[in-house]
C-alpha positions as CSV (number, residue, x, y, z in Angstrom):
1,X,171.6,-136.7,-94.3
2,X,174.5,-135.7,-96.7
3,X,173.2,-133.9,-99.7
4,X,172.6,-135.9,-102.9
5,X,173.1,-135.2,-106.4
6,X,169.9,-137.0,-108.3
7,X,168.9,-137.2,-111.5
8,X,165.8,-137.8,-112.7
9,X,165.2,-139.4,-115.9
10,X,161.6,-139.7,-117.3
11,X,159.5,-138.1,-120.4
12,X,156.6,-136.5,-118.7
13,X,157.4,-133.3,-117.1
14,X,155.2,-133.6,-114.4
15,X,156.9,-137.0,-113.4
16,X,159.9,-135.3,-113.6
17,X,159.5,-132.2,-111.8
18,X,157.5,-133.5,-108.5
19,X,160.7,-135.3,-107.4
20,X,162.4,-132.5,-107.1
21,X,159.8,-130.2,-105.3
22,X,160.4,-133.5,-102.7
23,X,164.2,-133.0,-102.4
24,X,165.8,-129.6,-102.7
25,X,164.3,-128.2,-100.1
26,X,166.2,-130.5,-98.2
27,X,169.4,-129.1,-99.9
28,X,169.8,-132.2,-102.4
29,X,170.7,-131.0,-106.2
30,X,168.3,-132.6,-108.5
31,X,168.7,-132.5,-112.4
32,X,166.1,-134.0,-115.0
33,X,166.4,-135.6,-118.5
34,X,163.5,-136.5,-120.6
35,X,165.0,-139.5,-122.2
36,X,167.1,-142.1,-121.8
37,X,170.2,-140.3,-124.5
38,X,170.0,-137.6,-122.4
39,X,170.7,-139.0,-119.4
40,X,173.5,-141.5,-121.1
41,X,174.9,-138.0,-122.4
42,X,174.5,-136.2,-118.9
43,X,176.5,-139.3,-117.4
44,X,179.2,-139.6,-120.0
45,X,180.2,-136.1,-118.2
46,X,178.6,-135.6,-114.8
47,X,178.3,-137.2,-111.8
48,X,175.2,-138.3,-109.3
49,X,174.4,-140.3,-106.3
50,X,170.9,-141.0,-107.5
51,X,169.1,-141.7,-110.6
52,X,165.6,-141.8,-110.8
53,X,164.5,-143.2,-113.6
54,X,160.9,-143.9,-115.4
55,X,160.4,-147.5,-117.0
56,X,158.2,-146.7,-119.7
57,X,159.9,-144.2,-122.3
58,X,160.0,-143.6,-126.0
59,X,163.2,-145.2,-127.9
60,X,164.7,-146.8,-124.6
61,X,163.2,-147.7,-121.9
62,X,164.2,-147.2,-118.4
63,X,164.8,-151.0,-118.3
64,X,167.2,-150.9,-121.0
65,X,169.0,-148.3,-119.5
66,X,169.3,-149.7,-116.2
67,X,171.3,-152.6,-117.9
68,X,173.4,-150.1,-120.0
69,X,174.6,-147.9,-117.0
70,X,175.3,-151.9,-114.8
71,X,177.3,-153.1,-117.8
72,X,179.6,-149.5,-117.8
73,X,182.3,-150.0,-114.9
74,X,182.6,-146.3,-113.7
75,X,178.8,-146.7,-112.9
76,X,178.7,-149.6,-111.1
77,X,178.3,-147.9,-107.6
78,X,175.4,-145.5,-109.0
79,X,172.5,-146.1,-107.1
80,X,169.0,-146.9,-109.5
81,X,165.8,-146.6,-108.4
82,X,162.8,-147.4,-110.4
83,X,160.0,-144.7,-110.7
84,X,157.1,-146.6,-112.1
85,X,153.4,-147.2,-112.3
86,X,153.9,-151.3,-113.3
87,X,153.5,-152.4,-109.7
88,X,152.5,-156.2,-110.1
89,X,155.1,-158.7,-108.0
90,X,156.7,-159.9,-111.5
91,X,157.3,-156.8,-113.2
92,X,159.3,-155.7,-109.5
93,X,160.7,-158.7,-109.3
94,X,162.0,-158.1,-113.2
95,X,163.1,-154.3,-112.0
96,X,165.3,-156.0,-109.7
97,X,166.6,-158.4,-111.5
98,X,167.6,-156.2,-114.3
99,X,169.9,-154.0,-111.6
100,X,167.7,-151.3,-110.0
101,X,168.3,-151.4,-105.9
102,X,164.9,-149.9,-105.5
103,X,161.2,-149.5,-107.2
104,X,159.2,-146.4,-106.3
105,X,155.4,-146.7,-107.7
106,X,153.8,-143.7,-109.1
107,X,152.4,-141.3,-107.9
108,X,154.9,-140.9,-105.9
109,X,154.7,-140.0,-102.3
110,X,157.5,-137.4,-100.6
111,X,157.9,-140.3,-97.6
112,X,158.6,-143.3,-99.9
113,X,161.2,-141.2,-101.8
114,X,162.6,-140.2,-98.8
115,X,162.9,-143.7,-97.1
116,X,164.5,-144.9,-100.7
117,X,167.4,-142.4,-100.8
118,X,167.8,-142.7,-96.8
119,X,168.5,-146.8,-97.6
């Protein structure tokens, strides 16, 4: 697998951390932001494959966020995954709907990460 550049958006540390324990020692670069500005700020002058990114945050939400970076034409090819702990079918089905290609549930497991970046 070619190495990725993620970011991982989400404002517990723990949450934001574990991914990456997952993933560089597979050689992908991982960054974190604890909110949702940050990561808008990070974007405005970085790249990244992946973004990783909690639902439930202070100020704006991952949700809101997800629509923010879909509506921005130099982002339209970022790949979004949801990392979450709402796991009934409608608020997935809402996830999706909103513009994330994936939705992770927390905890989250090295395999299922894995299998969403592979996809």
């Amino acid at each position: 697998m070619t190495p990725l550049h993620v970011m991982v958006v989400d404002d517990n540390p723990t949450n934001r951390q574990l991914p990456g324990l997952f993933l560089r020692p597979l050689g992908h670069v991982v960054n974190e932001c604890d909110s949702a500005e940050q990561a808008l700020a990070w974007l405005a002058h970085q790249a990244c494959d992946l973004l990783l990114l909690d639902i439930s945050m202070p100020l704006v939400s991952g949700l809101e966020l997800c629509r923010q970076l879909r509506a921005q034409q130099g982002l339209k090819h970022l790949k979004i995954i949801a990392y979450t702990a709402h796991a009934m079918p409608h608020e997935v089905a809402l996830l999706l709907d909103a513009g994330f290609d994936q939705v992770l549930l927390k905890p989250i497991r090295s395999q299922a990460l894995l299998e969403a970046i592979q996809t």
